[in-house]
N, C-alpha and C positions, 0 to 999 in steps of 0.2 A: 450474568455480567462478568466483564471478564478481569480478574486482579490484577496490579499495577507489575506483577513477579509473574505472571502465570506465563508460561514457554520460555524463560528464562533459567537457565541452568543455575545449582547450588552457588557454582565460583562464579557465575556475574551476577546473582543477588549480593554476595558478600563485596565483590568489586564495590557494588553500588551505596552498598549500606557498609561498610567493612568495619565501621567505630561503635554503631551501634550492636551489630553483632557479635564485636569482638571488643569486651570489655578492658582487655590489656592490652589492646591496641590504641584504644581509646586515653587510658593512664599515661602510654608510652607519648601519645599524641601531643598532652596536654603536660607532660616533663619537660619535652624538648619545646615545647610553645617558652614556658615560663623557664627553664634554662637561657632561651634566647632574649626574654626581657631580660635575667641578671644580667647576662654579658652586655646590653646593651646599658648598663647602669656601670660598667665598668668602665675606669681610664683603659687606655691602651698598655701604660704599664700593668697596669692588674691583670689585664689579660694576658700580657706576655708573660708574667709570673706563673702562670696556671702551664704553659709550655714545659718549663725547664724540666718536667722528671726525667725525660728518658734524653738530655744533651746535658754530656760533661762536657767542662773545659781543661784545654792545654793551653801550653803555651811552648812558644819555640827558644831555644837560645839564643837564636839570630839575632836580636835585638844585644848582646854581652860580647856577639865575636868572639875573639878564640876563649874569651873566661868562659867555660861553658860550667865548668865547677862553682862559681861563684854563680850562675844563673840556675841552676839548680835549689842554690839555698834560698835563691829571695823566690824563684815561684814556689817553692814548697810554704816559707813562711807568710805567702800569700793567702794561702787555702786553695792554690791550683794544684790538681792533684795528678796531674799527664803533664807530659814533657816530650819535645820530639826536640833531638841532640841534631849535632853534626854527624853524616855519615862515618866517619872516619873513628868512629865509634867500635866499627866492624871490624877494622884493622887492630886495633887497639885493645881488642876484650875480645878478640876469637880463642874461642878456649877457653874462657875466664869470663863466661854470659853470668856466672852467677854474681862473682864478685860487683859486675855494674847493678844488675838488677840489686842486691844489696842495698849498697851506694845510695841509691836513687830512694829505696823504702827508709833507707833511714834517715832523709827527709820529706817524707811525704810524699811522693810523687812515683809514678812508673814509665816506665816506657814505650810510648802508643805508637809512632811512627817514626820512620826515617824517610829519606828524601833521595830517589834512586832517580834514576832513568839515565839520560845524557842524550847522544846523538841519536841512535836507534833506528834511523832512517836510512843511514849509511851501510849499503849491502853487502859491503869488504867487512866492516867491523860489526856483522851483527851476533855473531856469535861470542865475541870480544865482552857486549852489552848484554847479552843473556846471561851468561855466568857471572860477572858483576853482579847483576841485581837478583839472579837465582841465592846466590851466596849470600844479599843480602837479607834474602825473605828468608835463610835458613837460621842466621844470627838472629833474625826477629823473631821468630817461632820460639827457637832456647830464650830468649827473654820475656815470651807470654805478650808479646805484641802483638795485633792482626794485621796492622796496616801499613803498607808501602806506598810514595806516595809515584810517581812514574813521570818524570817533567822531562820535555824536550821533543827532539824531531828538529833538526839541519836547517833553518830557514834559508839560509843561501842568497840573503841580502833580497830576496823576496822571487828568486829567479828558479823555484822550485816546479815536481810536475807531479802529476799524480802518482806517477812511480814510486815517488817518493813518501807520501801518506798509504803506499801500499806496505812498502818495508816497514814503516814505522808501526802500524799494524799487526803485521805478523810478527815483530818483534813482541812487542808489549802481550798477542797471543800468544805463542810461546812463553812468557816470563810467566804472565797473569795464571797457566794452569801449573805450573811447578811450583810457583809460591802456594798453592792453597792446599798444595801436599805437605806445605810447614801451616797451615792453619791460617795464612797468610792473603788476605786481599790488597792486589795491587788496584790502584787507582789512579787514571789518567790528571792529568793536575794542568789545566791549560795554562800559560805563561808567555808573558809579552817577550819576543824576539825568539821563538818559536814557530813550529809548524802549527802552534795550535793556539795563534794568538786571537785571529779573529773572526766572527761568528761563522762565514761560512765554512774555513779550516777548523772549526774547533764539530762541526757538525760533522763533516768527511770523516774525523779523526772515531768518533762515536758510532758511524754506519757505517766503516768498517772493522772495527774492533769485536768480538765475541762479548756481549755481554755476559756470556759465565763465568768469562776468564778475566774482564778487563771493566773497572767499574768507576768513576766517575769521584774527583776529589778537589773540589772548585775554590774560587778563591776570587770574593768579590771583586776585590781593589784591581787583579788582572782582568777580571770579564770586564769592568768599568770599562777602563782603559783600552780594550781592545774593540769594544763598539759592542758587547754583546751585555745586556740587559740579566742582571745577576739574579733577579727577580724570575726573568723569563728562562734563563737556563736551569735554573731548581725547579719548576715547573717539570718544562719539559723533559725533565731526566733522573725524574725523581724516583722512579723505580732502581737507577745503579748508584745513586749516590752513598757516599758510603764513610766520608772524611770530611771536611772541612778547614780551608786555612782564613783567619780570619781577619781584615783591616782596612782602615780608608785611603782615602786617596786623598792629596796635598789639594786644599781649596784652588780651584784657578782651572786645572788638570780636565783635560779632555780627551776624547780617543781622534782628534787633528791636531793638539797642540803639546802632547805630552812630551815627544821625542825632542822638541826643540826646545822646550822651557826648562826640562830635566836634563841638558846639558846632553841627552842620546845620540843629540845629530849637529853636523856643522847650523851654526845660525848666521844668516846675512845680513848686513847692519851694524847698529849701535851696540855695543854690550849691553846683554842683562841679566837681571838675579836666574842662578840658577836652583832650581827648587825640586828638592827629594819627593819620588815619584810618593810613596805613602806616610802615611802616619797615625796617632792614635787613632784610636776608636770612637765616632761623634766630633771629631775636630775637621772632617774634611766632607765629599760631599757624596759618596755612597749612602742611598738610603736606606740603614740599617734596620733601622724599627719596621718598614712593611717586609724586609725581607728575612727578617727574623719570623716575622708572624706567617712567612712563607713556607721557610723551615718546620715549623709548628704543623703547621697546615698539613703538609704533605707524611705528616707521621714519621721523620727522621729521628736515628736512637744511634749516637754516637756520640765522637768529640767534636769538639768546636775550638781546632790552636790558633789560638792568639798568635800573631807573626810579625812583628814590626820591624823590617827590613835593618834600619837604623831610628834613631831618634836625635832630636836637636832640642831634647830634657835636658835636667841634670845629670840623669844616670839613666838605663834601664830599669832598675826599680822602680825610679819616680814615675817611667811609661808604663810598667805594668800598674802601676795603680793609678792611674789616669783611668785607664783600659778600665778596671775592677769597680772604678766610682760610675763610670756609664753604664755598663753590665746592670750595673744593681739602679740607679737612679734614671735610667732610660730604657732598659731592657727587662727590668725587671727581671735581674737575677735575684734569686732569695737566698743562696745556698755561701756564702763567705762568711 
C-alpha cells in the first residue's frame, strides 16, 4: 500500500506538513496569529503609537520668519529635538559650525537639515548650483547633519522640455555623490511651481536621478496639491526615502483650485477670500493618520519636520502646539 509521502521528497513533505514538522514554526505561526488579534483590539492611535521608535521629529523655522533665534527656544522648549534653520545659516557660521551647533544644544535641539537646490535645470548656471549646494552639504557634515533637502528645476510657466529634467538631473547627480563625501544625503523635495510639481514630472525627475546619489524627501501638503497621492508616493519610493517635511493643506484646496483661491493666479470675476495654501497639522484635508500608518509600514527611520509655511494663530508657538496636541491625540505620539 502505498503512503500518503512515499515519492515525495524531504522538502515537499515539509512544504506539506511544515507546522507540524517544525515545532518553531508552528510557535512563530501561532505569535503572529495572536499578534494580529491584539492589533485588531487596538484603536488606530494605539497602533500608531507602536510606530514612533525609530521617527524623530523637527521642526522648521519657517513658521517665525527671519526670528529664527526665538524659534529655536520655543521648539526646544517644546521637546522637539531637530530643527532645520534658514540656509543662510552657511554664510553666517562658515568657520564657526561649532559655535551654531553649540547654540542649538543649549536648547535642546540640533541640526538635521537645510534646504538647498534652486534652479538646477539651467545649463549656463549649473555649475553656479553645484558648488552652492556642494558648500552646503560640507557646512552640514561640520555640524553632524546628514540631510540636505534639493527643491527646485525652472518650471518656465509650464513651457519646459525634457531637456530640461535632464540638466536637472545630472545636476542634483553630481551634487547628491559629493555631499555623501561630508556624510551627507541629498534629497529631492518635490514642490508646487517647480519642475517637480506634478505626478508625472515628479516621476521623470526619480527615473532619472541615480538613486545612490539622489534620494527622495517628500512633503505631503505639496504632493496633495500637485495631484500626486502622498500615500501612493511613500509607497512607491520607499526604498529612497530618507527625510520628511511635514503639513496640511488649507480646508477647500485642491490640485484644480489651489492656484486661484491662494491668490497664485490672476482670478476672473467677483473678488474673493484669498486663503494660505497650508496649515496646522489635522486642521485641513491631507490624510495624515493612513499615511503616517504608511510611514510605519514601510520601515522608515528618520525625521519627521514639522514646516508651517505661515500660520494665522497667535504666534508660532501657539502652531507648533497645535501641531504637538495632534501628534500625540491623533497620531499617537508618546514621546513629549
Amino acid at each position: 500500500m502505498t503512503q500518503p509521502d512515499e515519492g515525495l521528497s524531504k522538502s515537499a513533505v515539509e512544504l506539506r506538513f511544515p507546522l507540524e514538522k517544525k515545532p518553531g514554526l508552528l510557535r512563530m505561526a501561532i505569535d503572529e496569529y495572536l499578534g494580529g488579534f491584539r492589533r485588531g483590539l487596538l484603536t488606530t492611535t494605539e497602533q500608531l503609537t507602536m510606530g514612533w521608535d525609530k521617527v524623530k521629529l523637527g521642526a522648521h523655522v519657517i513658521t517665525w520668519g527671519a526670528d529664527w533665534r526665538q524659534a529655536i527656544q520655543d521648539i526646544g522648549s517644546q521637546g522637539v529635538t531637530g530643527v532645520e534653520t534658514w540656509p543662510d545659516v552657511v554664510d553666517n557660521y562658515w568657520g564657526r559650525e561649532q559655535e551654531l551647533v553649540t547654540f542649538l544644544a543649549d536648547h535642546g535641539v540640533q541640526l538635521i537639515c537645510l534646504y538647498g537646490g534652486g534652479k538646477m535645470s539651467i545649463k549656463e548656471r549649473q555649475q553656479q548650483d553645484i558648488d552652492r549646494n556642494v558648500r552646503m552639504a560640507e557646512f552640514l557634515g561640520k555640524c553632524g547633519a546628514q540631510r540636505m533637502n534639493l527643491g527646485g528645476g525652472d518650471r518656465k510657466g509650464g513651457n519646459y522640455t525634457d531637456d530640461d529634467f535632464k540638466v536637472l538631473a545630472e545636476t542634483m547627480n553630481l551634487i547628491g555623490e559629493k555631499a555623501l563625501g561630508f556624510g551627507v544625503k541629498a534629497h529631492y523635495h518635490p514642490h508646487l511651481n517647480t519642475l517637480g510639481e506634478q505626478p508625472h514630472e515628479i516621476d521623470r525627475i526619480f527615473e532619472l536621478t541615480d538613486p545612490r546619489y539622489v534620494f527622495a524627501g517628500p512633503d505631503p501638503a505639496h504632493l496633495y496639491l500637485g495631484g500626486y497621492d502622498p500615500t501612493a508616493f511613500v509607497r512607491k519610493y520607499a526604498s529612497r526615502i530618507v527625510y520628511f517635511h511635514f503639513k496640511d493643506v488649507t480646508q477647500g484646496l485642491t490640485p484644480q483650485n489651489w492656484k486661484d483661491k491662494s491668490g497664485r493666479s490672476p482670478s476672473q470675476g467677483a473678488e474673493r477670500e484669498v486663503l494660505p495654501l497650508f496649515t496646522e497639522l489635522g486642521t485641513g484635508d491631507v490624510p495624515l493618520e493612513s499615511l503616517v500608518q504608511t510611514i510605519f509600514e514601510i520601515g522608515y527611520e528618520g525625521w519627521l519636520t514639522m514646516e508651517i509655511d505661515s500660520t494665522t494663530l497667535s504666534s508660532p508657538l501657539e502652531s507648533l502646539m497645535v501641531n504637538k496636541r495632534y501628534l500625540i491625540d491623533k497620531l499617537g505620539h508618546p514621546k513629549f
